[in-house]
VMD Tcl script that builds the backbone (N, CA, C; Angstrom):
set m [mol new atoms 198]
animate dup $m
set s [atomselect $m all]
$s set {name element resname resid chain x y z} {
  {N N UNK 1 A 0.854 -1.175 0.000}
  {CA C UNK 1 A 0.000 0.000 0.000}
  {C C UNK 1 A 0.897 1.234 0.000}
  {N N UNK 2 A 0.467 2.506 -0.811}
  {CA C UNK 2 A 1.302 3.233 -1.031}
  {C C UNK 2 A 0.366 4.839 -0.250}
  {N N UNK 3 A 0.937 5.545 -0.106}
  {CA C UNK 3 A -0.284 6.964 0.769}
  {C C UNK 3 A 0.774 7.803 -0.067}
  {N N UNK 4 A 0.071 9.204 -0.502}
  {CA C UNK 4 A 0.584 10.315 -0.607}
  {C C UNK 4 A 0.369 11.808 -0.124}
  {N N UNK 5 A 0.903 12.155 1.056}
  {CA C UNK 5 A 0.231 13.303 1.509}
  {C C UNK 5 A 0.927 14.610 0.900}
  {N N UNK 6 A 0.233 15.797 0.037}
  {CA C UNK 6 A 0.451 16.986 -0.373}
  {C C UNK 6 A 0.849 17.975 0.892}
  {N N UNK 7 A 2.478 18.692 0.427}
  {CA C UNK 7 A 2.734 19.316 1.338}
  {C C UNK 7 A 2.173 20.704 1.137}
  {N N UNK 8 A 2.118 21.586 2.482}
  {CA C UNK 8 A 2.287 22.714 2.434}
  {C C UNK 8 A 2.809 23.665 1.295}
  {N N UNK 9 A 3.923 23.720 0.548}
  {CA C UNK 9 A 4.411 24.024 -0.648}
  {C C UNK 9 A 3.048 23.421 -1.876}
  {N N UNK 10 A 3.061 22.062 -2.063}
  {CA C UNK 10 A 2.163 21.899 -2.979}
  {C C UNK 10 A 0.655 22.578 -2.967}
  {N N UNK 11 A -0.034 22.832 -1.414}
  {CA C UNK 11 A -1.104 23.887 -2.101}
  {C C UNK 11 A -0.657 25.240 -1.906}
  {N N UNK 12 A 0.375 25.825 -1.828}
  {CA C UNK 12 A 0.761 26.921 -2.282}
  {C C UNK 12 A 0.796 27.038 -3.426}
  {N N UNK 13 A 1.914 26.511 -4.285}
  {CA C UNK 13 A 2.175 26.364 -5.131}
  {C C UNK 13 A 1.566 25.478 -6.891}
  {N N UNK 14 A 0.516 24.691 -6.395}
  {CA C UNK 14 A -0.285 23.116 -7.081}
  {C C UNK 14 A 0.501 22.576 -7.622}
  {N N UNK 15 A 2.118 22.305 -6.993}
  {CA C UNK 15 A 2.968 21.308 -7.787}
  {C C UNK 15 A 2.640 20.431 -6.765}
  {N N UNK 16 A 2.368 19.336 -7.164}
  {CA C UNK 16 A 1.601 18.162 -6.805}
  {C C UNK 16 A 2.877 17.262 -6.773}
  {N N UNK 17 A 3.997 17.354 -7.397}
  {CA C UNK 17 A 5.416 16.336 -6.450}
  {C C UNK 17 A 5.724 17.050 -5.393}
  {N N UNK 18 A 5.483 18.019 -4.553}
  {CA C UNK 18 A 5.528 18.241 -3.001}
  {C C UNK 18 A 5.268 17.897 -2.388}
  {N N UNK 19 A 5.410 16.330 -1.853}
  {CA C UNK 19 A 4.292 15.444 -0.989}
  {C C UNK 19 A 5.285 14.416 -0.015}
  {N N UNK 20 A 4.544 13.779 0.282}
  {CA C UNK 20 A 5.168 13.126 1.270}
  {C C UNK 20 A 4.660 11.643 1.007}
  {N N UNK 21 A 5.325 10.532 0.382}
  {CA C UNK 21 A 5.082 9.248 0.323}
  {C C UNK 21 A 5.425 8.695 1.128}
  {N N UNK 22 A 4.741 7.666 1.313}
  {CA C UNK 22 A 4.756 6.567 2.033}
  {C C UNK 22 A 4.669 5.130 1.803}
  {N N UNK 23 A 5.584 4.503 1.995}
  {CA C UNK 23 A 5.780 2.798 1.433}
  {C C UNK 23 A 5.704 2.363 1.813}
  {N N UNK 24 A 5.072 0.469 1.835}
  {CA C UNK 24 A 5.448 -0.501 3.017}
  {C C UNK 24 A 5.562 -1.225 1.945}
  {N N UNK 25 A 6.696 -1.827 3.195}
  {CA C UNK 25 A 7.002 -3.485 2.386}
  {C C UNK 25 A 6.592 -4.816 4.014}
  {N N UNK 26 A 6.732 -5.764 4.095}
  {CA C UNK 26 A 6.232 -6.654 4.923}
  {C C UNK 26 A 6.559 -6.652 5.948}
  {N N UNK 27 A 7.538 -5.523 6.914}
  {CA C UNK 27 A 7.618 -5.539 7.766}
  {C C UNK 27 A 7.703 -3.846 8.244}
  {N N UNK 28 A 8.091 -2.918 7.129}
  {CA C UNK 28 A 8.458 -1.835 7.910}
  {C C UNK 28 A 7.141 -0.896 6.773}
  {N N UNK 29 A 6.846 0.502 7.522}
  {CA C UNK 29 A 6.304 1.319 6.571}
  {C C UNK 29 A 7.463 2.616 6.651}
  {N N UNK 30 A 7.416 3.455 5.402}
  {CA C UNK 30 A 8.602 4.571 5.445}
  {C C UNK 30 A 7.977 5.825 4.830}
  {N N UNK 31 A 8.204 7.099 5.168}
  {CA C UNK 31 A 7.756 7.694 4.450}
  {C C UNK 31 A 8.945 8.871 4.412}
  {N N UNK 32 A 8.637 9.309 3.163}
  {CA C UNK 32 A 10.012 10.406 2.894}
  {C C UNK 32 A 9.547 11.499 2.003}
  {N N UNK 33 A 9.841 12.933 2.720}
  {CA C UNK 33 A 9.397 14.535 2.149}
  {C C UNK 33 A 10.069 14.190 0.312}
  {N N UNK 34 A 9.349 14.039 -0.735}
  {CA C UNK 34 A 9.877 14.487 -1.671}
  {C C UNK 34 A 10.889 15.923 -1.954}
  {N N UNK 35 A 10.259 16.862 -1.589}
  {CA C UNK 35 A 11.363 18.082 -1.539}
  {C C UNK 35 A 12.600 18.194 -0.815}
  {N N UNK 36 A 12.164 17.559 0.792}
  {CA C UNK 36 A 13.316 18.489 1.610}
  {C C UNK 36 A 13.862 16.855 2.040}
  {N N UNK 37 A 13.424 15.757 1.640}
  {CA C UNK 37 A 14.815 14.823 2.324}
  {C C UNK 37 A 13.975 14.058 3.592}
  {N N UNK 38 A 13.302 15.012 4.356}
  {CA C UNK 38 A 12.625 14.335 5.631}
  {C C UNK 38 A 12.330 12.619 5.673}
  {N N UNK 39 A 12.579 12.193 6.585}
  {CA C UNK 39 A 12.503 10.535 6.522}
  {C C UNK 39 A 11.801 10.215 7.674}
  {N N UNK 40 A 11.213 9.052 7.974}
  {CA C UNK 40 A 10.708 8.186 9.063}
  {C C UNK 40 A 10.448 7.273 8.787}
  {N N UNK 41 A 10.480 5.949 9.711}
  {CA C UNK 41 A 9.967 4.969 9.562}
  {C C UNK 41 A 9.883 4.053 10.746}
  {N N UNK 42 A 9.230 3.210 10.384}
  {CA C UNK 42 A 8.072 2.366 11.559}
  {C C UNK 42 A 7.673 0.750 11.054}
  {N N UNK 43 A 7.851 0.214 12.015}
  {CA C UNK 43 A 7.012 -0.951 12.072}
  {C C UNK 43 A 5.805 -0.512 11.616}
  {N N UNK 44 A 5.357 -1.977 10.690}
  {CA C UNK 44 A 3.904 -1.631 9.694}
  {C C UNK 44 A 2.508 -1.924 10.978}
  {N N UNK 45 A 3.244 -2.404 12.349}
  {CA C UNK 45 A 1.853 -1.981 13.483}
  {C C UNK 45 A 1.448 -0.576 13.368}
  {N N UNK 46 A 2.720 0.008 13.136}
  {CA C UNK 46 A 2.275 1.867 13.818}
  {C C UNK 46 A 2.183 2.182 12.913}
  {N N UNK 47 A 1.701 1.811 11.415}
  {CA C UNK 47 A 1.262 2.700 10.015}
  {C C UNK 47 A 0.943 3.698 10.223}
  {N N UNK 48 A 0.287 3.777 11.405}
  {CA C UNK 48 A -0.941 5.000 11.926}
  {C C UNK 48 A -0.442 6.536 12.621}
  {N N UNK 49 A 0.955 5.825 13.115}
  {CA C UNK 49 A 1.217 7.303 14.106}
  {C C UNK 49 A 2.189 6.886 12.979}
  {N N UNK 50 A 3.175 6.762 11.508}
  {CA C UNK 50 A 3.895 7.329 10.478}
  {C C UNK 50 A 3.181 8.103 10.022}
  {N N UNK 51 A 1.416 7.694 9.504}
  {CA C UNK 51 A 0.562 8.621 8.757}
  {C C UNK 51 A 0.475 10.177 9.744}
  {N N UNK 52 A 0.329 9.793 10.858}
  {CA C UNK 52 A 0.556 10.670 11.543}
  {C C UNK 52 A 1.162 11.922 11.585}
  {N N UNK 53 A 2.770 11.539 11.497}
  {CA C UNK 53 A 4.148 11.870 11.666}
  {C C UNK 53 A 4.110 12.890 10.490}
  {N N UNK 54 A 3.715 12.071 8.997}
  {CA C UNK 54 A 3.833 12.325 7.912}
  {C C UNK 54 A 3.042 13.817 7.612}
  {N N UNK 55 A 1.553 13.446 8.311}
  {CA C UNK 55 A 0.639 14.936 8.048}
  {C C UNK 55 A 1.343 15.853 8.675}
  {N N UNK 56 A 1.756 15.681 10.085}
  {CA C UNK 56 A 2.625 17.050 10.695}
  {C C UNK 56 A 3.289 17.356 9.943}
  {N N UNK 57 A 4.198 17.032 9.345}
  {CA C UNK 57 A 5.564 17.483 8.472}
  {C C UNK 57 A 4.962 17.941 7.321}
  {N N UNK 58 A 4.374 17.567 6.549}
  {CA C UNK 58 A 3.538 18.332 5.364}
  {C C UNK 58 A 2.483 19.055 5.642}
  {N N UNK 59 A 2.136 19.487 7.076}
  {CA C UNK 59 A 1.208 20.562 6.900}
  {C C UNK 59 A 2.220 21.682 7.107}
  {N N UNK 60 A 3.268 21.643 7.662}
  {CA C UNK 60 A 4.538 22.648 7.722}
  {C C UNK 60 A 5.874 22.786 6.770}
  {N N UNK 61 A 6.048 21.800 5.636}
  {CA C UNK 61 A 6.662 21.582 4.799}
  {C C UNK 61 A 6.511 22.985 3.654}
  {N N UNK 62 A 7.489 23.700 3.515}
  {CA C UNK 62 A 7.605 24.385 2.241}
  {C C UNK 62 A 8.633 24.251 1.309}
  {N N UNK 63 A 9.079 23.486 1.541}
  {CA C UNK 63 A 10.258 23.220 0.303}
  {C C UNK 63 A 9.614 22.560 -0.733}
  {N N UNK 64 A 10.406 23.135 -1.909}
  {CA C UNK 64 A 10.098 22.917 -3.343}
  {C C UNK 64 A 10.892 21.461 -3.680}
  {N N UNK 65 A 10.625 20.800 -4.891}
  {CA C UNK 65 A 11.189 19.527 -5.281}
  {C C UNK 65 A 12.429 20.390 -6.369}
  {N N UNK 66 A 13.218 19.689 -6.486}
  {CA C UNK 66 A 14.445 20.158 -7.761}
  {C C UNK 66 A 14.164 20.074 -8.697}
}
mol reanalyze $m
mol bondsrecalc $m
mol representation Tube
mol addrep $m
């Protein structure tokens, strides 16, 4: 399962690669700021507080992608 949350920059801006993905594979979930680098990751129990993690950082995220 894949999530994509739009950062701060992206509805400034409507560049829609400003976001924040999120991956799992069978044991871990990860998610990483397309623009600025930001990382986390978690056991796929706590999907919930990464999704979490993830909205904080992209509701305050303004960096642009390259």
């Amino acid at each position: 399962m894949s999530t994509r949350i739009l950062t701060r920059a992206a509805e400034l801006t409507g560049n829609r690669n400003a976001a924040v993905d999120i991956q799992d594979d069978t044991r871990r979930s990860y998610a990483r700021c397309q623009p600025c680098g930001w990382t986390r990751d978690h056991g796929t129990a706590y999907r919930e507080q990464l999704i979490k993690w993830a909205q904080e950082h992209a509701d305050q995220c303004t960096a642009l992608p390259s």
